[in-house]
N, C-alpha and C positions, 0 to 999 in steps of 0.2 A: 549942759546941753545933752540932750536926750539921743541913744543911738538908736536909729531904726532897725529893724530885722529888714532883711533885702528878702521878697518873695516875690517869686517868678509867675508872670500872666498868667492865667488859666489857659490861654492858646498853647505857650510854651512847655507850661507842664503836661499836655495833653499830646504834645507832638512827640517829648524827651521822651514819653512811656512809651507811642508809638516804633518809636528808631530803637528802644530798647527792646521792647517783644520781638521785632524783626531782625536781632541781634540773636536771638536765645534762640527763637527758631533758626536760620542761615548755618550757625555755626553747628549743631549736628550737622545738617543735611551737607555740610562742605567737607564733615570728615568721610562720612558716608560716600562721598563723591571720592574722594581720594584714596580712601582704602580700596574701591572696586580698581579705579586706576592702576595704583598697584600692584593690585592681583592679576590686570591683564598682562603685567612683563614679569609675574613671579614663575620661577622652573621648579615645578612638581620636582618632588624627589622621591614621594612613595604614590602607587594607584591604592585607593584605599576602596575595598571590593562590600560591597553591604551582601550578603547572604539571604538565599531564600529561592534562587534559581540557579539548578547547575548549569542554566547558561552564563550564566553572568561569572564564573570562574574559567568555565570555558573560551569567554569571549577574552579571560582578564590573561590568559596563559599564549592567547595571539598576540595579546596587546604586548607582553612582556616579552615575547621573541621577535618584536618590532621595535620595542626603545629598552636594550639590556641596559642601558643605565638605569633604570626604573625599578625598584625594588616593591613586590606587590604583599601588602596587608587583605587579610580575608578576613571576615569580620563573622563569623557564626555561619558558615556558610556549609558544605556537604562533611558528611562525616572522613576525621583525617583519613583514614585509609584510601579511600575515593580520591578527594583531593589532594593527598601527596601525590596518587599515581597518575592524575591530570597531568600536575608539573612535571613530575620524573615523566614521562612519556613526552614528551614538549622539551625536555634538556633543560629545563628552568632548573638548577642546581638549589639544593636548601636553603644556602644562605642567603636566593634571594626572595624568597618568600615567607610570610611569618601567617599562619594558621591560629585565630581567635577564637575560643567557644563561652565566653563570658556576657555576650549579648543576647536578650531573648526577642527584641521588637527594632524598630527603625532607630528609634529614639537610643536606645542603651547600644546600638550599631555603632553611635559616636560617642556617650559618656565612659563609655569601656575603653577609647582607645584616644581619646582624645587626650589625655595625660601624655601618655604613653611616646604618641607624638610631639610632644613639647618639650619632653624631655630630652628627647634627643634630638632637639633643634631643628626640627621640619618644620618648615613655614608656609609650604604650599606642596597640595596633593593635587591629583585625577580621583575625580570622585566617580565610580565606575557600577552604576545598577541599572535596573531595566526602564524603557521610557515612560511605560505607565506609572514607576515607581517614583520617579526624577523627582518629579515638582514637589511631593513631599520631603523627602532625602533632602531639598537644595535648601526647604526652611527650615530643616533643622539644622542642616549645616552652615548656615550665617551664623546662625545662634548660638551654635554649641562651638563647633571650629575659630569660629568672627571671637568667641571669648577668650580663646586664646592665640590671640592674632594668624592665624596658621589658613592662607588664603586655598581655596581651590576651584578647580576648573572641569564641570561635570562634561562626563562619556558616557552616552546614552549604548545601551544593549537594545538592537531593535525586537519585537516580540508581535502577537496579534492580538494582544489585550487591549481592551479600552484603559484611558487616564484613569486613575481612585477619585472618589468623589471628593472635592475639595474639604471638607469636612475632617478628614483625616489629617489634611495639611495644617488646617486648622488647631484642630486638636494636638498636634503635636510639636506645633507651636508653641506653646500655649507648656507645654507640658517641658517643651528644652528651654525658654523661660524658667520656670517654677526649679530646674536645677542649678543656672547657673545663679540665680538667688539663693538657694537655701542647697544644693546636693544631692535633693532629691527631685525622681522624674515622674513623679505623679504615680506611680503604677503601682505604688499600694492603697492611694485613696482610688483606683478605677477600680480595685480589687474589691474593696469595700464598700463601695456602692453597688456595686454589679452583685455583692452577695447580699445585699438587703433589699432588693427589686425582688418580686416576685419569682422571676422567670432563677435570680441566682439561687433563692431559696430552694427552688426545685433542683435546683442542679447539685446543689448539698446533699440533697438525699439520692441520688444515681450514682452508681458505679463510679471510682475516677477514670477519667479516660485520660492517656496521655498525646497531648496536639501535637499532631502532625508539623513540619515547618511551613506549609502553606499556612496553617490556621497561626503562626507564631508570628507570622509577615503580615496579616492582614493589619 
């Protein structure tokens, strides 16, 4: 006697693919749902300051004599002389402030320090820059922060600047991807194309100039 193969209606195999794709899709979007959750009852333990206005250290030394549990990171922000005597003038005592100068752009604001954070078992910060600046800051901070589980909660610095052009959000998207894949943040292949454009070629032959921190922020 002959064993049959058992194979499943064309209805049913059409429907089991269907409940499976909406299985692969749901279950990101459910962690996604859960992590955010989380982050709304996580307690920031450090403000972590992105650099490029000496408001935004100014604002971050009110913030810090409002919640002294709070320990503030600065991330490339005014030169230490300036910025220690923000804090000492404010009573912020050193140990609770820690001064970065290993970031040059938004992006290396968190590859620079996002170790750094993990290490010492911070899991959730105040993310503290200007509001034109935020919306870029907040996508790379899912990205770059989100990879190492380490949730946070942004503090917008009011200002009279318009938002950045989404474009930049974009880009640097794109660009804190590309590290936590490989380590690197793109900013030697920008380097590299901007010097085989016309406009970089010409720049090769001028003087160097060395950028300002407005021009290192944009």
């Amino acid at each position: 006697m002959k064993t049959q193969a058992f194979v499943l209606p064309q209805k049913s195999t059409r429907r089991w693919k269907r409940q499976l794709g909406a299985v692969a899709i749901s279950l990101p979007l459910v962690w996604i749902a859960q992590w955010h959750v989380r982050g709304l009852f996580s307690q920031p333990e450090v403000a972590l300051v992105l650099g490029g206005a000496t408001e935004r250290e100014e604002f971050a030394v009110q913030f810090a004599s409002e919640h002294p549990e709070i320990d503030v990171w600065v991330s490339s922000g005014s030169n230490p002389e300036y910025a220690e005597w923000v804090f000492e003038t404010a009573q912020i005592p050193p140990e609770r402030f820690k001064l970065d100068y290993r970031a040059v752009d938004t992006v290396t604001n968190f590859t620079t320090l996002v170790d750094d954070l993990h290490r010492e078992g911070i899991d959730s910060v105040y993310l503290i820059t200007s509001d034109y600046h935020m919306r870029r800051a907040v996508v790379i901070a899912e990205i770059i922060l989100g990879s190492r589980g380490i949730h946070f909660k942004p503090v917008t610095v009011p200002s009279n600047q318009p938002p950045e052009p989404l474009s930049q959000s974009v880009r640097d998207g794109i660009r804190s991807i590309l590290w936590v894949l490989t380590g690197k943040n793109g900013s030697e292949f920008v380097r590299h194309f901007s010097a085989q454009s016309p406009e970089g070629m010409l720049a090769t032959q001028q003087p160097e100039v060395q950028p300002t921190i407005d021009d290192i922020y944009k």
